[in-house]
N, C-alpha and C positions, 0 to 999 in steps of 0.2 A: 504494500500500500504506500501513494503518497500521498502529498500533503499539495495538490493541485487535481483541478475538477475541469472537465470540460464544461465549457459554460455558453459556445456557441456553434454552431456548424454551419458553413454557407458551401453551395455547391453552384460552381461557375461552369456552366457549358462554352464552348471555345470551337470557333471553325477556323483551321488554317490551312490554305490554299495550300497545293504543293507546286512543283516544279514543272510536274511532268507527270501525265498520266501513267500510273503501272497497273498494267493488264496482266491476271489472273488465271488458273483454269478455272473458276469458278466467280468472276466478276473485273470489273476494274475499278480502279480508286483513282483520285483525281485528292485527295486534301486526308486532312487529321481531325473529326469531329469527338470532343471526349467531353468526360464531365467530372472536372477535380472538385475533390472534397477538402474542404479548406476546417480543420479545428483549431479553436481556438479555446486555450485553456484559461482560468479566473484570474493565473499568474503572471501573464502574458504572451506564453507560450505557445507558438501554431507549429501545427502539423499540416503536410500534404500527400495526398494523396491519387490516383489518376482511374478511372474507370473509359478503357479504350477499346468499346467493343465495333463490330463490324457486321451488319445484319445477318449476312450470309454466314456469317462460323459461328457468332457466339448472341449476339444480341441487338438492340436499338440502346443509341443514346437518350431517346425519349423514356426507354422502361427504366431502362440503368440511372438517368437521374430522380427519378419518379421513387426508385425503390430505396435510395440514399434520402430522399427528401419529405418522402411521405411514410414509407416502411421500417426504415433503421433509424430514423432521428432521436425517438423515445426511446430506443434501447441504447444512445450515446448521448446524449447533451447529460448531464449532471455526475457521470461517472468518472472513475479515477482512470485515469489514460493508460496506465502503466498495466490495469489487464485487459491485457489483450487479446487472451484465450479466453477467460469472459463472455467479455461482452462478444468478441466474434460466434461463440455458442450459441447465446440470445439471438445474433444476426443469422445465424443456421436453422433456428427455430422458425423464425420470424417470417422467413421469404424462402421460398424456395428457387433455385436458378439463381440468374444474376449475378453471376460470377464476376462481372466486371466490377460491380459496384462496390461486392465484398474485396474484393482487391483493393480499390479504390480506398475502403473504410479499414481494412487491417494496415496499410501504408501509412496511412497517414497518424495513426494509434504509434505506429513503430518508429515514426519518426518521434512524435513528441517522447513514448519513450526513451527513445535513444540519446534526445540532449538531458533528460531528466534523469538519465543515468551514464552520462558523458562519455557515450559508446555510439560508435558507427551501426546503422542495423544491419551489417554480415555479420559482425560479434555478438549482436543481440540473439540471434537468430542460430548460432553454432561455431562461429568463428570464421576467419578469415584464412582460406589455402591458395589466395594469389591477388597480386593488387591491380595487375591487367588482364584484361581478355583481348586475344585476337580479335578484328572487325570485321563481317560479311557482308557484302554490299549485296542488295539482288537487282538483277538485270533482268527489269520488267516494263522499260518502256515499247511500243509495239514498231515504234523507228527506233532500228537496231544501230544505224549512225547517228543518234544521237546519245545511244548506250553507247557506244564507240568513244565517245568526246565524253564523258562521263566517269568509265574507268578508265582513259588517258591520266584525265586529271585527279582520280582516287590513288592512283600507280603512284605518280608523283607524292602525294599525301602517306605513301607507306603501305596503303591498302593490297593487299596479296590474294584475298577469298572473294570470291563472286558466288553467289548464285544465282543459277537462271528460272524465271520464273515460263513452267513450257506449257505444253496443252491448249493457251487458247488462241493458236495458230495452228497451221498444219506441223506434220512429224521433220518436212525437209526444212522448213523456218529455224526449227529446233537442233537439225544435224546441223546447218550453216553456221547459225550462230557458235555449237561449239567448236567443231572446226576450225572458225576466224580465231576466236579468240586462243589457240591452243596453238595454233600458228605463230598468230602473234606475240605471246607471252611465252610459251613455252613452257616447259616442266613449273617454272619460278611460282606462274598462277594454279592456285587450289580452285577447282571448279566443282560449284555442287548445281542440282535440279530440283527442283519441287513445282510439283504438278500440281496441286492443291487441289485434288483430288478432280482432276478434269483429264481420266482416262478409264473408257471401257475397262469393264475385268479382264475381260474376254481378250484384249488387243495388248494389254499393259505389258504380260513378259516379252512382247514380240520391239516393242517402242523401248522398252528398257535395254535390252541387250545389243541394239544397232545404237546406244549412248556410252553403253561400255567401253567400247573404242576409244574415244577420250578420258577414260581414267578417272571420272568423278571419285568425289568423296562419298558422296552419298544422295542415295533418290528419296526424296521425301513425299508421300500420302498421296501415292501415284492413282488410287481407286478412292470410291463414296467413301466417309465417316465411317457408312455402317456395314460394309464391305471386310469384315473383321478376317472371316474365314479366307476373302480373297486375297486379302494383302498378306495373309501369314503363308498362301503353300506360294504367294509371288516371291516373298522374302527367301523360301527354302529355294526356288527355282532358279535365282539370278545370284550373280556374283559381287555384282556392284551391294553394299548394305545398304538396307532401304529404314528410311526413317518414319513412325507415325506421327500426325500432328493431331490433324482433324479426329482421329481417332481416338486420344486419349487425353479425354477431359480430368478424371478425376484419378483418384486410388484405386476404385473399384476397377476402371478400366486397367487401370496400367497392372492390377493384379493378375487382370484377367488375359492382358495382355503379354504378359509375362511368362504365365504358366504355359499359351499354346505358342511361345516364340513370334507372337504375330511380327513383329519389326524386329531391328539388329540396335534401333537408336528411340529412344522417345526426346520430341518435343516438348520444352516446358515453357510456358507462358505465361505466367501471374495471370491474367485477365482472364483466361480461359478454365483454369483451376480454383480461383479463388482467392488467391493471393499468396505469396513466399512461403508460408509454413506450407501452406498443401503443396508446392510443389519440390521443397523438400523432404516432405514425406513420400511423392513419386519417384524422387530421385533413389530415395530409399532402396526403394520398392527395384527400380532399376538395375543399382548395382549389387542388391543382393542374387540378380539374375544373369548379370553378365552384362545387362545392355548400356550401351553409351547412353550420356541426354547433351544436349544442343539449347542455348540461349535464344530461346524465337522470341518473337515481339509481334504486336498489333501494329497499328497506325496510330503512334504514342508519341507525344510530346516527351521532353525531356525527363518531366517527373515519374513518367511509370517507365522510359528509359533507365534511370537511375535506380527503382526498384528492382529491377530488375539486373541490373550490375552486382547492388547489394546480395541477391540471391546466387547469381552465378561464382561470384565470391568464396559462398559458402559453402559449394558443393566441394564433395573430395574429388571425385573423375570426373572430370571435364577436358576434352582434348578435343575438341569440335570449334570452340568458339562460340561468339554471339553475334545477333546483328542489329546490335543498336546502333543505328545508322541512322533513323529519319528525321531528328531533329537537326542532326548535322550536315543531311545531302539528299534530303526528299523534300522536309515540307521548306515554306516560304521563310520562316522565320524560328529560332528555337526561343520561344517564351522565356527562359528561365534567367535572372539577375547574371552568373557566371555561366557561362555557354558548356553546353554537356561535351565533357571532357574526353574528345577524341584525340588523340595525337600518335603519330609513326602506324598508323595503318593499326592501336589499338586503342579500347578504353580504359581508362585511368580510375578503380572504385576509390571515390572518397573518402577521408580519412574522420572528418570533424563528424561531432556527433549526429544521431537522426539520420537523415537520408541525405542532404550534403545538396539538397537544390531547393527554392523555389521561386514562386512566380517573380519575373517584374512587374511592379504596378501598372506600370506603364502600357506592358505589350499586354499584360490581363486583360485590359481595359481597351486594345484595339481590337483583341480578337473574339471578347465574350458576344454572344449570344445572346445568353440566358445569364441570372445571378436569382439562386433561390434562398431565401435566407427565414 
């Protein structure tokens, strides 16, 4: 217990344009719409928080602010910040789904946490096993010369991992592009694929193995979500390891994912899980199994960027990398007061206590939307 009370919560919705359209197999995005959860405690203390979902995999910003503003607010405004398994219980009881928001609302608990106990939250959370993560860029705009002029100038920047976003073009768009790029760069570039989940069952071992050739790292959620059985005898069939994303939302899946070998690698995502503690409990779950996990991200602003740094941090087996990348080289502007710390092609997890970013007043105030309070 402390001796500080949350004593307000306001939730800012925020649209920020990107650069450059990135097409999907399963949609394309065009900007970063989220809805940070802002606490502020009696002592003066704020927390942040980020709920970054995306209709198509996980949720609406409309529900996810709704359920932070109208569902969770009575289970946080008056309590002690510092529990955070708690009150996130109560948020467990309370709503069902909504995963972003409860990310959103555990984030921002962990940050005030974490200056109220003058700890980073990777140490809050199990300790810290590395202060950088490699950077993964994905190669999703549908003009491939403009991806071209993109990771020219990420090369420059240190950046070494791509992935390409494939499926929602044809199979020879997808051999061209890696080919150029394998040409060009040579052995030096790590090249990964994720399909997101925009390939037949039926066709996927045939598109995978003519990708082989180029030597990816790994094929990510090449079939549906709910394609559990098809992606595990794919995963036994190909050589290249293939990763789940869409697939494995929570613990149950990744147990169950686990037991029949479905993937070689799981995906983890704060937004999609529910926020750092669940997804190192899947991490758990992972390498009690063998399997690797991978730093994915939504369509996030700096702050659930940086939660998610925190997390990858804290994991022991991590040899994949992450790709927080969009507030640094997708959307129009990065919100945050100190710019999310990319530097030599990695990122930099913060030292200072709590989560180590938040908003400018300023750019809050260009890009909100919405302000619910």
């Amino acid at each position: 217990m402390s001796d500080h009370r949350i004593a307000e919560m306001r939730i800012h919705c925020v649209s920020i344009p990107a650069k450059a359209v990135h097409s999907h197999g399963s949609g394309d995005v065009s900007g970063i719409n989220a809805a940070l959860c802002e606490l502020v405690t009696d002592t003066g203390l704020t927390g942040w928080g980020e709920a970054s979902p995306w209709p198509v995999f996980t949720g609406t910003l409309d529900g996810n602010a709704a359920a932070l503003h109208v569902h969770l607010r009575g289970h946080v405004v008056g309590r002690d910040p510092v529990l955070v398994e708690p009150i996130m219980a109560d948020a467990e009881r309370a709503l069902v789904g909504h995963t972003e928001a409860k990310a959103a609302l555990e984030c921002a608990l962990l940050d005030l946490a974490g200056q109220i106990a003058g700890l980073p939250i990777s140490e809050l959370v199990g300790g810290r096993h590395r202060d950088a993560l490699p950077l993964s860029f994905s190669v999703a705009n549908p003009d491939f010369d403009a991806d071209l002029g993109d990771i020219a100038r990420l090369w420059d920047d240190g950046v070494r991992i791509y992935k390409l976003k494939t499926g929602f073009a044809d199979h020879a768009f997808d051999l061209m592009r890696m080919e150029k790029l394998r040409a060009l760069y040579g052995d030096e570039i790590r090249l990964r694929i994720d399909y997101n989940q925009g390939l037949p069952a039926y066709d996927a071992i045939r598109h995978i193995r003519d990708l082989e050739a180029f030597r990816p790292d790994f094929v990510e959620q090449p079939v549906r979500s709910f394609e559990r059985e098809a992606l595990a005898e794919i995963t036994r069939a190909v050589d290249v390891p293939i990763m789940a994303d869409e697939s494995v939302f929570d613990v149950r899946d990744a147990l169950r994912g686990a037991t029949s070998r479905m993937a070689d690698i799981f995906s983890l995502k704060t937004a999609k899980s529910g926020g750092i503690r669940r997804c190192i409990e899947i991490a758990a779950i992972a390498r009690a199994a063998g399997i690797e996990v991978y730093g994915g991200c939504m369509f996030e602003t700096s702050i659930a960027h940086m939660a998610g740094a925190h997390l990858m941090a804290a994991i022991p087996n991590l040899t994949l990398g992450c790709e927080f990348y969009m507030s640094s080289y997708y959307a129009e502007a990065d919100i945050a007061v100190t710019p999310f710390p990319v530097r030599d092609g990695h990122v930099h997890v913060p030292t200072e206590p709590g989560l180590g970013a938040v908003p400018d007043p300023d750019m809050l105030a260009r890009y909100r939307t919405r302000l619910l309070t």
